[in-house]
Each structure stands twice: as structure tokens, then as C-alpha cells.
N, C-alpha and C positions, 0 to 999 in steps of 0.2 A: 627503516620503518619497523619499529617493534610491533610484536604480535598483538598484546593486550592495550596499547595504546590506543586513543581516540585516533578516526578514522580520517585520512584525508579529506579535502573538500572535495575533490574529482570522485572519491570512492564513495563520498552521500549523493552526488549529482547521480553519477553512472548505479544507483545498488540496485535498481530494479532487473536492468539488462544482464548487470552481471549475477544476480539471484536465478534468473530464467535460466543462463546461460548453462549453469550447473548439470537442468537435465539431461541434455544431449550428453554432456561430455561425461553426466555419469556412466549410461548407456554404451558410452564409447569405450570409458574405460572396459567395464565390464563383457564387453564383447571381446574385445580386444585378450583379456586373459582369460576365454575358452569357455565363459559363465554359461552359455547357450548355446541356440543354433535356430536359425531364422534368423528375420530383422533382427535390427542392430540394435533396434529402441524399442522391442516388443520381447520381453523377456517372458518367460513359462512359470506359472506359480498355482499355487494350491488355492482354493476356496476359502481357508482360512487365512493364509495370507492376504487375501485379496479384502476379507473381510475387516483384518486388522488393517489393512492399509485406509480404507474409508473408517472405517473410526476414529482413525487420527485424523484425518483430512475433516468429517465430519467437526470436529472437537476445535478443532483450531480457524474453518469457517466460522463457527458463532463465536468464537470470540471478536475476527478480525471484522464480522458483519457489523455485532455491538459496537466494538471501536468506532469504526468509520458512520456508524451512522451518530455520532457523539462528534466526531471530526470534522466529517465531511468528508466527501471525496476527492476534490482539489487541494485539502490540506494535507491527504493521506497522499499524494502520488505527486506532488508539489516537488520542485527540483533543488531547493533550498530549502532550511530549518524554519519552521513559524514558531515566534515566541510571543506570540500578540496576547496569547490567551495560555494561561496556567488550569487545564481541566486537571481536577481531584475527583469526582463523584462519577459512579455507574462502573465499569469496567476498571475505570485507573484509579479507581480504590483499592480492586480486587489485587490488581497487579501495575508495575509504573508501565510497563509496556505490552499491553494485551495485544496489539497488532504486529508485532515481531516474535511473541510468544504464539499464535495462532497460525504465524510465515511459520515457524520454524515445527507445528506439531502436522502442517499440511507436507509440508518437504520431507518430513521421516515419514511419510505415510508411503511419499513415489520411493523410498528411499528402501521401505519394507518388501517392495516386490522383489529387489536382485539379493534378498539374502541379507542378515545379522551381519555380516561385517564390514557389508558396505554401505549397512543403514548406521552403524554406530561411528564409521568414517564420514560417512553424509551429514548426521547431526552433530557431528564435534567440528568440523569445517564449519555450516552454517553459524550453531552457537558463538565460534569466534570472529566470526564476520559480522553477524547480529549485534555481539557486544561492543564491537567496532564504531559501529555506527551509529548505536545506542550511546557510546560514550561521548559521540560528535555535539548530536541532538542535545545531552544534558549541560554538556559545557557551554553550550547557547543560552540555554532555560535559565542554569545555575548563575551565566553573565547578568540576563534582564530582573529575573526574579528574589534572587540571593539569599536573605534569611528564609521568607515563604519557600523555594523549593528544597531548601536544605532541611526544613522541617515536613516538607511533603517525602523527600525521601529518606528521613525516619522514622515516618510512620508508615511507608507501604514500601515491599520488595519491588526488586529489579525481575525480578522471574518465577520466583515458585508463589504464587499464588496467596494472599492474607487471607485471614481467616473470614468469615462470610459475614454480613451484619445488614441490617436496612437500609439503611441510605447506600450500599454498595448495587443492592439488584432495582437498581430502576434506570427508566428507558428515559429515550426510545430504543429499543431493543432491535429493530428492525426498519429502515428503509428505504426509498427505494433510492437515495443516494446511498445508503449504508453496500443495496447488492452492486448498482454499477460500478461503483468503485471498487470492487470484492468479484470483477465479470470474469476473470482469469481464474480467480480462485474457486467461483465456484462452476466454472466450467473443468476443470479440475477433479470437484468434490464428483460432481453427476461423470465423468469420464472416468473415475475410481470404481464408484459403483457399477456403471453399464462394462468396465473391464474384469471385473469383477465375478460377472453371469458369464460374457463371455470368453476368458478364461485366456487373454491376451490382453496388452495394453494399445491395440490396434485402437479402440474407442475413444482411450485419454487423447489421442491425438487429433482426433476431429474436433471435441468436445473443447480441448484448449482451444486450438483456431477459433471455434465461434467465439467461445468465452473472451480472447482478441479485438475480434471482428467489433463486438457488442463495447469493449472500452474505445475502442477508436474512435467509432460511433459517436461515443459518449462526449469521447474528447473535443473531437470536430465539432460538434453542434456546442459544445460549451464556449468555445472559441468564437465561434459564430455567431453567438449569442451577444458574448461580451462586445464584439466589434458590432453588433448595432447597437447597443445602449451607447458605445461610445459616440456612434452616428448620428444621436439621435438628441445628444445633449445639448443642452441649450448655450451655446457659448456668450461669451461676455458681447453685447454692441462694438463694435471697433467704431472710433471717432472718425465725424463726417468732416472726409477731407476740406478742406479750405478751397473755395470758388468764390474770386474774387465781382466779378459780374453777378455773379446769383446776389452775395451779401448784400452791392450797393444797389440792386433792385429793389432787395425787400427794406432795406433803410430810407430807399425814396417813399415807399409803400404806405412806410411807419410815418414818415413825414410830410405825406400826402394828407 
């Protein structure tokens, strides 16, 4: 498996689990060669750090919000590629992947509190795993779409940003599929800033769990939902079996 090649199918299925997976074992790392003292996953950091760390989280929240509420939330956490729909306008004018560029400025933000060089090891890891699976995704679009996506992606970058124009800043910018979908991430953002004041990352960890709790929620009930629409559809009549005594009743009836 080459480094910068498109992404297995199992490594698009699994990216979520293994994106989360990251922060413990960053934490671990870091623990591990001497970085603190206390918890394992509660590192000591300054007021400016903690500052800078929600900036970034801050920054790549409204993108990944904007995204997904242009998506949706069942397209954004979907276990497979969707290539039904080719969106160009709002976000993915600005950039072709504002929801991996917004993962990837929230993860340097957890990545800012243990320290410069295991934040520029944290975002060079991600970045190549992002582009990974980024490469997966386009090779889908670029199958169904072909000349249109080859000409969408020379006109808008893979990550640094196009330059700004009208028809790029418009919504919906915000809702409430855009936050559910985003319940990790900004459970996260508000767990940066409440670690922030209190000057540990003891908060992020509550604040993720809800942020959890709130998509599972989300999931379940969407689940639940789906299965009674399916419940509730009108299926085709099935043909009335054949009773031979019923028939020649009602053919005496007729012949009565």
C-alpha cells in the first residue's frame, strides 16, 4: 500500500473510528515519552495555547457545519461514497473538500495542546490520511461525473482555499442537520474552550462524550424513523388466491 495512493475501501468504511482513534494514542504517545505528569490524556498548557487550540477548532467547525448542512448528515457519516449529486456552489467552491479541511484544522487544534512537534506530526499524519481518502471519494465522482468533475476540479483546489466571490458565500450556512451531524465536532469545539479557562483538558473529555451521546441519538432515531416509513408503505395488493367454491357461487349468482 503506497502512501499517497487512493485509500482502501475498508480504510473509507472504518475513517471515522480510526480519525477518533488518533487522540488517545496521541495522548499516549506523549505520555509515554515523559511530556507531563498527571493523567495520560490531560496534558498542562498555557492560556495561549489553549487559545490557539480553539481557534483552530473554532475555524474548521464552520466550515465542516457549512459543509454538512449543504450534505446533509447521513451523506457526511454514510459508510460508502455518494456520487448521486456533483455539489459546486457554497463551501465547495471555496475549496473541493471544506469537511476534511475543517477535520483536519479541528485535529491541529487537540494536536496544539501537547506541543509544536507533535502538532506538526499530528497534522502531517492526518493530511496524509485525509488525502487518502479524499483520493478514494474523487475516483468515484471522477467514474460517474467525468468531463464535469474534471472541469470542477480545475477550477476549485483540493485544500488551500479559492479565492472568494458571490455565488461562493451562500447557505444555508447553518442547520440543524448541518450541527447534528458536526455533535462530535462541536462537542470538541465547546470542550477546547471550557479547557481552555480551566487549564486542563479534563473538559474535552466530558464534552466529547455528550457530543457522542447526541450523534447516537441522532443515529438511532434516524434509523427508526426510516423503518417506519418503510412500515408504513403501501405495498403492491398480492393476487386473491384462487377458491374454487367461492368462484362457482358467485358464477351461479351471475347466472341467477
Amino acid at each position: 500500500m503506497r502512501l499517497f495512493e487512493s485509500a482502501q475501501p475498508w480504510e473509507y468504511r472504518w475513517r471515522i473510528p480510526l480519525l477518533f482513534l488518533t487522540q488517545p494514542l496521541l495522548s499516549a504517545i506523549h505520555y509515554s515519552l515523559g511530556g507531563f505528569h498527571g493523567a495520560w490524556y490531560t496534558p498542562e498548557f498555557s492560556l495561549q495555547v489553549g487559545l490557539t487550540a480553539t481557534a483552530f477548532a473554532g475555524c474548521g467547525l464552520a466550515l465542516r457545519v457549512w459543509g454538512t448542512s449543504y450534505l446533509t448528515a447521513p451523506v457526511v457519516i454514510g459508510l460508502t461514497a455518494r456520487t448521486d449529486r456533483l455539489i459546486v456552489d457554497g463551501p465547495f467552491a471555496l475549496v473541493r473538500n471544506p469537511l476534511y479541511l475543517g477535520t483536519l484544522l479541528i485535529f491541529a487544534g487537540f494536536g496544539t495542546f501537547f506541543g509544536w512537534p507533535y502538532l506538526l506530526a499530528f497534522v502531517v499524519f492526518h493530511w496524509v490520511r485525509s488525502s487518502r481518502v479524499i483520493r478514494y471519494e474523487e475516483s468515484m465522482l471522477r467514474r460517474e461525473w467525468r468531463q464535469q468533475f474534471e472541469g470542477y476540479c480545475r477550477a476549485v483546489p483540493r485544500w488551500i482555499p479559492n479565492s472568494l466571490h458571490r455565488h461562493v458565500l451562500q447557505g444555508p450556512y447553518v442547520t440543524v442537520d448541518g450541527l447534528v451531524g458536526n455533535a462530535v465536532f462541536v462537542g470538541m469545539f465547546v470542550g477546547f474552550a471550557v479547557s481552555t479557562w480551566w487549564g486542563t483538558l479534563d473538559p474535552l473529555v466530558l464534552f466529547e462524550a455528550l457530543g457522542w451521546g447526541v450523534a447516537l441519538w441522532a443515529l438511532l432515531r434516524s434509523q427508526a424513523a426510516k423503518r417506519q416509513s418503510l412500515k408504513f408503505q403501501s405495498p403492491h395488493r398480492p393476487a386473491r388466491p384462487l377458491d374454487p367454491d367461492r368462484d362457482l357461487a358467485d358464477q351461479s349468482r351471475r347466472a341467477g
